[in-house]
N, C-alpha and C positions, 0 to 999 in steps of 0.2 A: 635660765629661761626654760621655763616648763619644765625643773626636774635636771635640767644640762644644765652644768658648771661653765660660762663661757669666758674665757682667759681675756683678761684686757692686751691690748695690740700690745707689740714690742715698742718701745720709746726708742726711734729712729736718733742714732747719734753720729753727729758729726764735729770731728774731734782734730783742732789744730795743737801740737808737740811742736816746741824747742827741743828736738834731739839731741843731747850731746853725744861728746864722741866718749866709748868706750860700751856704748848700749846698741844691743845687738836689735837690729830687725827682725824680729818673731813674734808672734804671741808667747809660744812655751821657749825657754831654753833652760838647760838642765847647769850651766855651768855660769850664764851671763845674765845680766840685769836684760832686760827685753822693754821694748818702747810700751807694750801694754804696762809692764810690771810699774810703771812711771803715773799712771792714770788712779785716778782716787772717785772710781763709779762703782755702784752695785754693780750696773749691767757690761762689766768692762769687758767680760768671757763672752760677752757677742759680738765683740769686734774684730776687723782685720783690717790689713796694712793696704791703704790705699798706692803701691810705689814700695819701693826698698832705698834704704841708706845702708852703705857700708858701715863697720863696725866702728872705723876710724874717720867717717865725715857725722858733723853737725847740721842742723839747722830744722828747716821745714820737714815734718813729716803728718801727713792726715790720717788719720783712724776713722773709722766708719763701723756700719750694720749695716747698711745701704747699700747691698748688691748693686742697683743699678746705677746708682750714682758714681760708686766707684770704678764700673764695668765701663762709665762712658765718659771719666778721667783717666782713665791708662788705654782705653780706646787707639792704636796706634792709627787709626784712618784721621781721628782728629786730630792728630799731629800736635797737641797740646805741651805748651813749651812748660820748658823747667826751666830754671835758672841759676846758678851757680860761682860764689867766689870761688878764685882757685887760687891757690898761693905754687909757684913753682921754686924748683933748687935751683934753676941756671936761668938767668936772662931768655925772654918772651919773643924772640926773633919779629919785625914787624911784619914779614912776608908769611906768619901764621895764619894770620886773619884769612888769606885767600887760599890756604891750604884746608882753613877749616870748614870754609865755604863749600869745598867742594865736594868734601864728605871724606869718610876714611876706607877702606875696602880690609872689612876683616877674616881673613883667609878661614882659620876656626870655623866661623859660620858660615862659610861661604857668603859674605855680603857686605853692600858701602852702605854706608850708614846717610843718613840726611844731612843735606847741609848743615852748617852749625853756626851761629856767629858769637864771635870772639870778638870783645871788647876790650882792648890791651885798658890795664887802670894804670900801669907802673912796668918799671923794670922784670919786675919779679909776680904781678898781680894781673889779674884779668876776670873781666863778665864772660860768661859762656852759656848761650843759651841752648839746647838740643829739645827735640822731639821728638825723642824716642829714651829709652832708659836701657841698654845693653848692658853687657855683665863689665862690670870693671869700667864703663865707657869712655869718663872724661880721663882716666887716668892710663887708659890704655890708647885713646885720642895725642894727651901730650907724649908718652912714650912714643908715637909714631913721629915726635917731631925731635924726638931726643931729648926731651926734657923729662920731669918726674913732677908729678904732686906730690905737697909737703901736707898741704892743708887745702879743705875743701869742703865747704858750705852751701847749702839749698837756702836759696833765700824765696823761692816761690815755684807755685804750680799752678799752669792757667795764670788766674788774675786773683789767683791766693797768695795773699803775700804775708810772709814770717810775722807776726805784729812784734814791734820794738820793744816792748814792755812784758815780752815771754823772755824769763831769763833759763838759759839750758836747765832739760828737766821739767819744766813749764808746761802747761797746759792749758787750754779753754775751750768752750764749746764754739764751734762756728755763729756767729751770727746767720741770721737769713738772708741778708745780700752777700756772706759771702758762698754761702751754699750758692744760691744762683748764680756767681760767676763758677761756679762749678759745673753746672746744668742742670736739669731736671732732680727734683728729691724726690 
């Protein structure tokens, strides 16, 4: 315009992964496959991790460009749940549920975490929703009740849910209503 070169806008991407496990949450890693390294975009080096997955859980992970969309998904005041299979090594005690309820108090950070609810599926299986994402959480959660995760999967964030047809390694771009259950783009 007049003489100025003006750059067209950045193409705003909103990016739902089938994480597997063995792929590291980063953009760069020098030694691991990384959930960007998994994306098949030009613009993939503008993105970042909306949330972290451990090295060893699968499932939902969102990619973004969209500072503010992602600043008001990890937002802890909006207390936006996650959701998770968990597979445990020992039997699911039924008096968990009301243990998880109450929250955990973890000494490290000096603090209890949010209630949490525990959905027993099975012996050895459960739904676990939280709102909040702490370091180690859910696996530092069952270790407070004597158990251990074996296996543990995101099956959503907010009212994102994993679509059945991403097989691990997978990718697509979000739809527009699922961005809006996200909030604002």
């Amino acid at each position: 315009l007049d003489g100025i070169r003006i750059n067209a806008p950045e193409r705003r991407l909103h990016i739902m992964l089938h994480k597997p496990i063995g792929v590291v949450s980063a953009t760069i890693d020098a030694e691991h496959t990384t959930v960007v390294d998994l994306v098949d975009d030009p613009d993939k080096a503008s993105l970042h991790l909306v949330g972290r997955l451990d090295r060893n859980t699968s499932g939902l992970m969102l990619l973004t460009n969209d500072g503010r969309w992602s600043k008001m998904l990890m937002d802890p005041e909006r207390k936006v749940p996650k959701v998770y299979l968990v597979e445990t090594g020992d039997p699911i005690p039924p008096d968990a549920v009301a243990t998880f309820a109450e929250g955990f108090y973890f000494h490290t950070e000096d603090l209890t975490t949010r209630p949490a609810l525990l959905e027993i599926l099975g012996e050895r299986q459960a739904r676990l929703t939280i709102h909040e994402g702490r370091y180690h959480q859910v696996k530092r959660m069952f270790h407070r009740i004597e158990n251990r995760v074996v296996k543990l999967h995101r099956e959503s964030v907010g009212s994102i849910i994993l679509s059945d047809d991403l097989a691990p390694g997978e990718w697509r771009m979000l739809h527009p209503d699922e961005i809006r259950l996200g909030g604002p783009a």
